[in-house]
Structures are given as structure tokens and as C-alpha cells.
Steps between C-alpha positions, in 0.01 A plus 500: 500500500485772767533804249262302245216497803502868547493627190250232425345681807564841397349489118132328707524849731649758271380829638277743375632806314249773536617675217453204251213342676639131497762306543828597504714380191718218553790718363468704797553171808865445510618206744712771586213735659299176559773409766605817654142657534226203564246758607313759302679787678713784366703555793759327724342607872654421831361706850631570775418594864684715706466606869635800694703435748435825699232441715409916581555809334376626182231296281701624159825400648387154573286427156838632334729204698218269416506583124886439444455180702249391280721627223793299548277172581333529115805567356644219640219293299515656227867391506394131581288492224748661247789273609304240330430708146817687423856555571599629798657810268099561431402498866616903607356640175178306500497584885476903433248446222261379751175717607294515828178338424352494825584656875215403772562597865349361819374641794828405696655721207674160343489526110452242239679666162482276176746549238474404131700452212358519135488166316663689188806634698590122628458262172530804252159316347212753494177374679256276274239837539702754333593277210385612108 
């Protein structure tokens, strides 16, 4: 009944494609990609914010401890969020396929670093806007 509401749901809000101008085909919404992706996105993102522990000393030093700690915290969701897609065989490969979308610092030289993964590498599905 569950599965029947949201693809009931997701033929009523099938996205755009820009390159056909309408609706996507039904062909194209699996359950499959229906389940594992409910938003619109193309990427599996997780942040993460990192401080530096050294108080003084050189700006560059400290924005450099702040990235890896951010690092390791987005990696860590990114693993969270894989755990509940693929085997845990997947997890280290998918892990070094993943980009730096975004690194923001503060004034206090803390950094917020968002890492993604593409949607493509995870299901092996390409996204509904590069299909024929």
C-alpha cells in the first residue's frame, strides 16, 4: 500500500526534463530510484565542520587542521548514508569517488567542507536529465 502511495505520488510530480520539455517518461521512475533518491538531486551530500584546535600561530596552519576535521566529519556521513544503499564492499570505492563541493571558512578560521557523491556512481542509474 506504502510503495503503491508513492509512486501514485511520484507519476502526479514527475519532474521536468529540460531537454524534452515535459514530463519525464514513466519508463524512466523505477521504485528502485523512487526509494533511494526521493528528492530531485543528483548527488549524495553530507558537510562537515571542523575546528582548529590551535588557538595561535599561523592562519594557514589552522584553516588546514580545520579542513581535515571537517573532512573526516563528512565522510563519516557520507558513510551513514551509504551504509543504507550498498554493501559495505561499495563503501571505500564510492568513498574516493567523492568530490569537494563546497569549503566555507569562518572568521574563527572553523570550516564547513561539503562532500558529494554522484547519483550515477551509487545506483549505477544515470540521472532522469541526461536520459535519450
Amino acid at each position: 500500500m506504502m510503495i503503491a502511495a508513492a509512486v501514485a505520488a511520484a507519476i502526479g510530480c514527475t519532474p521536468a526534463n529540460p531537454e524534452r520539455r515535459g514530463a519525464t517518461p514513466m519508463e524512466d521512475l523505477t521504485l528502485q530510484n523512487l526509494i533511494r533518491w526521493p528528492s530531485a538531486t543528483e548527488y549524495l551530500q553530507a558537510s562537515g565542520k571542523g575546528m582548529s584546535t590551535q588557538g595561535g600561530g599561523d592562519q594557514e596552519l589552522r584553516r588546514k587542521v580545520a579542513r581535515e576535521a571537517a573532512a573526516v566529519e563528512a565522510q563519516r556521513g557520507l558513510i551513514t548514508q551509504l551504509q543504507a544503499m550498498v554493501p559495505r564492499e561499495r563503501i571505500r570505492d564510492l568513498l574516493r569517488q567523492a568530490e569537494v563541493a563546497d569549503i566555507e571558512y569562518g572568521y574563527d578560521d572553523a570550516c564547513t567542507l561539503t562532500l558529494r557523491i554522484a547519483k550515477e556512481a551509487v545506483t549505477g542509474v544515470k540521472p532522469l536529465s541526461e536520459s535519450p
